[in-house]
VOGU-3710 file (C-alpha; in Angstrom, 3 decimals, decimal comma):
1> xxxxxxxxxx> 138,549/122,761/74,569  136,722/122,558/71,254  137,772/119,265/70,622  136,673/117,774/73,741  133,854/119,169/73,955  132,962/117,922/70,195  134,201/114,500/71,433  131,680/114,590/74,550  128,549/116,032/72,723  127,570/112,543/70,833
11> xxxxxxxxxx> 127,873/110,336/73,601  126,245/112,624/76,112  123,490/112,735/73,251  123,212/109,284/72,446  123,450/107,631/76,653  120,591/110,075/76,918  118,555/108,689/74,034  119,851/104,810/74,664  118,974/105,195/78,254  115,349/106,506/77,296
21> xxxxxxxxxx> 115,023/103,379/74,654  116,705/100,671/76,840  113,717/101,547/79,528  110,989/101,476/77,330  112,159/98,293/75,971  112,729/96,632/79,487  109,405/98,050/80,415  107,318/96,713/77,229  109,183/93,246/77,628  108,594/93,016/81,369
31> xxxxxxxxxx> 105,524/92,178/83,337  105,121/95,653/83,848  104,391/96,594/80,372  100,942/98,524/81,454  103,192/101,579/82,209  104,772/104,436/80,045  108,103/106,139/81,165  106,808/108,704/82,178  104,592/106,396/84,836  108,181/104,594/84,993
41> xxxxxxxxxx> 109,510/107,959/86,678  106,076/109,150/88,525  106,975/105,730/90,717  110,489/107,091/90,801  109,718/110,307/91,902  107,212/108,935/94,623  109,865/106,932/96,028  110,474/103,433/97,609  109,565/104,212/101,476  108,339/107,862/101,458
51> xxxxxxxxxx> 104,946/109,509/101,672  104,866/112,695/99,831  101,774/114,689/98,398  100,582/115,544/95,201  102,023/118,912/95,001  105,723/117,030/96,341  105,229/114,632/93,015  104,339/117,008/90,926  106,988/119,403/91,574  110,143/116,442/91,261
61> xxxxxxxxxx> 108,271/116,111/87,975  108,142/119,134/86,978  104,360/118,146/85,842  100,782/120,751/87,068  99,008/118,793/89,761  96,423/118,420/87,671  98,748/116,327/85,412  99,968/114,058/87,738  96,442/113,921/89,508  95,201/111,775/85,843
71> xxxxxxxxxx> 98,757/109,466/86,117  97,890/109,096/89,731  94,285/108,093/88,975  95,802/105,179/86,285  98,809/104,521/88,622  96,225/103,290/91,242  93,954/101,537/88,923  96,982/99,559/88,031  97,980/98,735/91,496  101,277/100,553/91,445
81> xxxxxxxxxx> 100,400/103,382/93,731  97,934/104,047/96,635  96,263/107,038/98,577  97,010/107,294/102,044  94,920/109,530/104,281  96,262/111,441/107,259  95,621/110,266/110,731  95,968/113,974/112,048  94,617/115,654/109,134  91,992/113,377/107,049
91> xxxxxxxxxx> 92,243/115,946/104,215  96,009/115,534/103,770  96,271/112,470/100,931  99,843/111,005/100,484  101,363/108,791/97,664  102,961/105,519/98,546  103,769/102,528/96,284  101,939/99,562/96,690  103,927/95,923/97,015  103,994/95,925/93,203
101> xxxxxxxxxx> 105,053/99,547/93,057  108,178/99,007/95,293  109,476/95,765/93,189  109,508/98,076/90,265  110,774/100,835/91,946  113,651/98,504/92,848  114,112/96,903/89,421  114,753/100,033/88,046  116,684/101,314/90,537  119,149/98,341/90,181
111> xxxxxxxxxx> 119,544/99,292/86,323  120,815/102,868/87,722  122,936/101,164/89,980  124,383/98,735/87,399  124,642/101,540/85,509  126,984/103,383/87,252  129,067/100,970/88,583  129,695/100,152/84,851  130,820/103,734/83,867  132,949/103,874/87,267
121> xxxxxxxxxx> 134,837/100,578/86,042  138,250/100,704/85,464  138,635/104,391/86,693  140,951/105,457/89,853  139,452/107,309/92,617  140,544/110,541/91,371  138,888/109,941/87,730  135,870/108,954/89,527  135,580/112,335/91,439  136,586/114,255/88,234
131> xxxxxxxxxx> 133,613/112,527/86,909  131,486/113,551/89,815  133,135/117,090/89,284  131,664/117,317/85,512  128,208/115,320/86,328  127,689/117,790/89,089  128,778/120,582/86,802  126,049/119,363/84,495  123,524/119,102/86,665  123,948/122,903/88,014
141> xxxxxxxxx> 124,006/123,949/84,266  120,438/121,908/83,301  118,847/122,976/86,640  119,884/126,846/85,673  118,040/125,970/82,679  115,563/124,336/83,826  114,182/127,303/86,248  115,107/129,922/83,730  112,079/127,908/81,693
//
């Protein structure tokens, strides 16, 4: 088992990092190069169609409301996101994208998508759910983590 996992380590390691510098670099060379990665993922975490609030955002983010209240503020000035008021409840502000915020949204979302098709090339439909077996394994073991924080 040692040697597996000592073969798995580095790549698991570096497709974090080259997925974190592949986005910045498509973002800088793009004509959205006004936003960070961590704006990249605020737009991610609002969503393509959904509405959610502040406290919704800020909890997929993992960020204090007042956090993602200042990337909100810049999000807007930038014309990615916009605040939508409640017809019921005029107090109630959601998040949606704007236009501009969706054709990002789905940009990036098609470099996931390419993404993963490219890892599941070549590989049977039982490798493919072992993968999904050891991703899903992974993600239990970083959200344990994550609320242990």
């Amino acid at each position: 088992m040692d040697k597996i996992v000592n073969e798995i380590n580095p790549y698991l390691v570096s497709i974090f990092n080259e997925i974190l510098i592949i986005e910045e670099n498509a973002l800088r060379g793009s004509r959205f190069n006004d936003l960070s990665i961590k704006e990249m993922h605020t737009i991610e975490a609002i969503g393509m169609y959904g509405e959610h609030t502040t406290s919704e955002v800020a909890k997929k983010t993992y960020v204090t409301v007042g956090t993602l209240t200042v990337s909100i503020n810049n999000l807007v000035k930038k014309g990615y996101v916009e605040r939508l008021r409640s017809e019921e409840d005029r107090r109630v502000v959601r998040l949606g994208l704007t236009k501009k915020g969706r054709l990002l949204y789905r940009l990036h979302d098609k470099f996931h998508r390419d993404m993963v098709r490219e890892t599941l090339t070549d590989l049977s439909d039982e490798e493919a759910q072992v993968l999904v077996k050891g991703l899903r394994n992974l993600h239990l073991f970083l959200n344990r983590i994550k609320e242990s924080l």
